[in-house]
C-alpha positions as CSV (number, residue, x, y, z in Angstrom):
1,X,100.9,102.9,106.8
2,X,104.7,101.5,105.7
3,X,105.6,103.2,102.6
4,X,109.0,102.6,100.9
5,X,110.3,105.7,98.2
6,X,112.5,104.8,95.7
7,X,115.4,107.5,94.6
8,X,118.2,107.9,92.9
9,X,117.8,106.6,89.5
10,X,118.9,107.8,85.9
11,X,120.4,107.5,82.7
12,X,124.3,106.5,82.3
13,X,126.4,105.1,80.4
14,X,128.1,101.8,80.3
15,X,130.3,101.5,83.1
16,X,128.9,104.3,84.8
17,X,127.7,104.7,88.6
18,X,124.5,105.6,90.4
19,X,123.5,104.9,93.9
20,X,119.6,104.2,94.6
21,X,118.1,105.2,97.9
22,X,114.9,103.7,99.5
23,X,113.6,105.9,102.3
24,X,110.8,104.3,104.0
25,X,108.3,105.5,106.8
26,X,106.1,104.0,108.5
27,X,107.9,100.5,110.0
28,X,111.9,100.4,111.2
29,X,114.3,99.2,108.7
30,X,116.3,97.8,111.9
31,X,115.7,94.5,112.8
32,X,114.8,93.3,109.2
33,X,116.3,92.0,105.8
34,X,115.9,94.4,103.1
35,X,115.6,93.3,99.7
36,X,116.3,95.1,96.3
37,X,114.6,93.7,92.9
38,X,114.1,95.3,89.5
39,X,112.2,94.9,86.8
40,X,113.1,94.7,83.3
41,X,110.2,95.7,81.4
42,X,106.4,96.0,82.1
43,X,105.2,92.5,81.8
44,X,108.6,90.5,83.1
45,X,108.8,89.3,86.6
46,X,110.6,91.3,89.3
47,X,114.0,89.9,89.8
48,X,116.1,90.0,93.1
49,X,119.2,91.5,93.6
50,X,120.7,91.8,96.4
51,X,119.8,91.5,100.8
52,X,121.4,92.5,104.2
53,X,120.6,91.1,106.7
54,X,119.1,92.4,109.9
55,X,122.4,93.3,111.6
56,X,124.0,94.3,108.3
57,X,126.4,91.8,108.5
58,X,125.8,89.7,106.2
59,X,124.6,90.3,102.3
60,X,123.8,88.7,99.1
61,X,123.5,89.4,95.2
62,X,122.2,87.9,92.5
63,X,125.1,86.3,90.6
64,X,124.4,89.4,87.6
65,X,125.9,91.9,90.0
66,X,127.7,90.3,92.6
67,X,131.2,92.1,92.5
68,X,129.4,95.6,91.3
69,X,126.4,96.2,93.4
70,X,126.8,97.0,97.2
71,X,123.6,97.3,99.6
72,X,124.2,99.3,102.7
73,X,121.7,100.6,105.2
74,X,121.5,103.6,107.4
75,X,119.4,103.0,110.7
76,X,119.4,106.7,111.6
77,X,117.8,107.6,108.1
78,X,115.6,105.1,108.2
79,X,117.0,104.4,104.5
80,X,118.7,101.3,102.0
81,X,120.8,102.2,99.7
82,X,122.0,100.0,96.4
83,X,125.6,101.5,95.1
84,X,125.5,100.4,91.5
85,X,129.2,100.5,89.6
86,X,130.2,99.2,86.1
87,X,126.6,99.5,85.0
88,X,125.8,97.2,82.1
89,X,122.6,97.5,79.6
90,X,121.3,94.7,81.1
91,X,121.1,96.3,84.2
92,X,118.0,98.8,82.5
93,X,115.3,97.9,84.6
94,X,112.9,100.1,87.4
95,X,114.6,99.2,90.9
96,X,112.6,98.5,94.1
97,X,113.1,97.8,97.5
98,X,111.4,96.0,100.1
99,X,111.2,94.3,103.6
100,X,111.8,90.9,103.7
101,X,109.1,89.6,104.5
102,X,105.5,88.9,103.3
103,X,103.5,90.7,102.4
104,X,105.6,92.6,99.9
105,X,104.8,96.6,100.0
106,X,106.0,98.0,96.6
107,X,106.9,101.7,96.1
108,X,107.3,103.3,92.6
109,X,110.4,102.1,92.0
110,X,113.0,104.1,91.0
111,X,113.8,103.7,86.9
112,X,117.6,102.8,85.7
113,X,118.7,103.2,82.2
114,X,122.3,102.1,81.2
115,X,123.1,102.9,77.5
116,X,125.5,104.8,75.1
């Protein structure tokens, strides 16, 4: 059974830091895309945020946090991270990560809350 856990988020405040793990068991994060989305609010649609590719060398954000986010991946945890920097309000929203591929497997998410 894959499972993906979703760490690391928080409270901060505006132009503050955090940096989201996804540990996942079950399947190899080598060999595939990882994705991170959030989502807003209850309700809203998950947006995506950022990829890297199967060999880690390529990656790609949403235009919201290109220039702040970073995903990285560590093979030998089995684990994606999501560095998060200059954190905005916008960016409030519960953070997942997944394969990319269907079918999507969603963990808990991990909630982020950037505000003063």
């Amino acid at each position: 059974q894959v499972q993906l856990v979703e760490s690391g988020g928080g409270v901060v405040q505006p132009g503050g830091s955090l940096r989201l793990s996804c540990v996942v068991s079950g399947r190899s994060v080598s060999g595939h895309s990882m994705d991170w989305f959030r989502r807003a609010a209850p309700g809203k649609d998950r947006e995506w945020v950022a990829q890297i590719s199967q060999t880690d060398d390529v990656t790609h954000y949403a235009d919201s946090v290109k220039g702040r986010f970073t995903i990285s991946r560590d093979h030998d945890k089995n684990t994606v991270y999501l560095q998060m920097n200059n954190l905005k309000p916008d960016d409030t929203a519960v953070y997942y990560c997944n394969f990319a591929l269907p079918p999507p497997i969603w963990g808990q998410g991990t909630q982020v809350i950037v505000s003063s």
